[in-house]
C-alpha angles and dihedrals in degrees: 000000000000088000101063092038090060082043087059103048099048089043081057092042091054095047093048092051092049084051086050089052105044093049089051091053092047091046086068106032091051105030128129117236111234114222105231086214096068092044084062094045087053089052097047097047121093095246099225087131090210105133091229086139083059087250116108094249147320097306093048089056095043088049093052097047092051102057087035102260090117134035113246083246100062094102101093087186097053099047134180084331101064093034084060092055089043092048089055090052106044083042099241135107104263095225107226104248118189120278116242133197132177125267133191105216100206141098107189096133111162097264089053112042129054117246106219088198143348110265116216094174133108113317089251125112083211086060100048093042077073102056104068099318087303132287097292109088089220096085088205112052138082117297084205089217089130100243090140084048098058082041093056115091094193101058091239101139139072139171110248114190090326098317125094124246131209131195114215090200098063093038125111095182081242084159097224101116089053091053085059102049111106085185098054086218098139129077146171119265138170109282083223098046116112101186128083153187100206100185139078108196131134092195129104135233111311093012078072110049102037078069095037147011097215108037125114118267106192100247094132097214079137086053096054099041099044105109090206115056093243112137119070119191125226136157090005092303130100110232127188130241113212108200096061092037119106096182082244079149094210079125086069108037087053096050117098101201094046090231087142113068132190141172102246093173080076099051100137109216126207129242122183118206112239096210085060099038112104095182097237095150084234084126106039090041083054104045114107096204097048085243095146131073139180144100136272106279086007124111113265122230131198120233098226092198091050101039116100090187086242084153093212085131092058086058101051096038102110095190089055089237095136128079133160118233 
């Protein structure tokens, strides 16, 4: 009986040991080299896993830039930071693109927007998308029940009197909220921009504001005053355009329903130097808002009460004498 215990056993012993031995010979027969350099990239990267760079994860996206399918700077959490890294390792210059956030274009606060009815459902703006549009009588703006809230990994969003609220500060453009939302009321914008169309409705003029007070009814006064150029106009709402805008914020303090908004404690103004300034008039003949005076060969001056700190005046100085502050 012992005997063929101790038989067992080593009968066992021997086959697990050819197994061994065979698994260790086919690890490395068959086994997949591993670039180092995607080892680095993974370790460079952030780890929130969210695809926001359209690849599924951080591997997938270590393994694309390092055989050339994706730019160092694809990761939008990461940022210049972690291009920078990338860039090291891969041997190139990671270009600085613009950094980008999330914004919810939309002002339907309850003191702005009409309720149609009172909903009672799941707490999910996917759910109540279902029921009639939602409760909010603008079709088109932010049902405020948090569902790009529970999406954000970074905690960068919260529900201010029924809207959502994003800080720009906490947020990676990661993208998910925007996936969420059934409303397609949030975008993404320049971190450094100042100047908005909060609004996200297709109607016209009193559809509007029968629905809300600050939405944008299509009259295009912003269109009209805005010395750039800047705002485009499609499906009954303005839209800017941000690379022609200047945050000059004209666009906001012309619109009468104050559906454009801007932060206008950060309105930058111009000085010009006067040991610099040569007087050639380059300034004063290019300012949109006639802020500069001053005579050929004579030392300009800015108009502080007139200037927007649309710094076109910076760009056309040829002495350099100009700068926004």
């Amino acid at each position: 009986m012992s005997t063929s215990i101790i038989y067992s056993v080593l009968s066992l012993g021997g086959l697990g040991l050819l197994f061994g031995i065979g698994l260790a010979i086919a690890s490395k027969v068959f086994a997949v080299e591993v670039d180092p350099k995607v080892e680095a990239i993974r370790e460079a990267l952030p780890g929130a896993n969210c695809g926001a760079c359209g690849f599924p994860g951080c591997d997938g996206f270590a393994n694309a830039v390092a055989s050339g399918k994706a730019p160092v700077n694809g990761c939008p959490v990461g940022g210049a930071a972690t291009a920078e890294k990338i860039g090291e390792i891969m041997g190139v210059v990671a270009e600085a693109g613009e950094k980008k956030v999330a914004r919810v274009i939309c002002q339907g606060t309850s003191c702005n927007a009409i309720e149609k009815y009172e909903y009672l459902g799941i707490k999910d703006c996917k759910a109540a998308a279902m029921v009639a549009g939602g409760s909010k009588s603008c079709q088109y703006g932010c049902l405020g029940l948090g569902t790009c809230v529970e999406a954000c990994q970074f905690d960068a969003i919260e529900i201010i009197d029924g809207i959502a609220k994003i800080n720009p500060e906490k947020c990676t453009a990661c993208g998910k909220c925007i996936e969420v939302c059934p409303k397609s009321v949030i975008v993404m914008v320049p971190y450094e921009q100042e100047v908005f169309v909060d609004c996200n409705s297709k109607e016209f003029g009193k559809e509007v504001k029968s629905k809300c007070t600050v939405g944008c009814i299509g009259c295009k006064i912003c269109v009209k005053s805005c010395p750039f150029d800047a705002i485009e106009f499609e499906n009954n709402l303005a839209k800017i355009n941000y690379d022609k805008c200047t945050n000059c914020m004209i666009c906001a303090e012309k619109c009468p329903t104050n559906a454009i908004t801007a932060n206008f404690e950060k309105r930058k103004k111009a000085y010009i130097d006067e040991e610099k300034c040569v007087g050639c008039t380059i300034c004063k003949k290019q300012c949109p808002v006639d802020a500069i005076e001053g005579e050929l060969k004579e030392k300009h001056r800015i108009l502080e009460d007139k200037c927007v700190g649309c710094g076109l005046c910076v760009q056309k100085c040829p002495k350099g004498a100009i700068e926004l502050k």
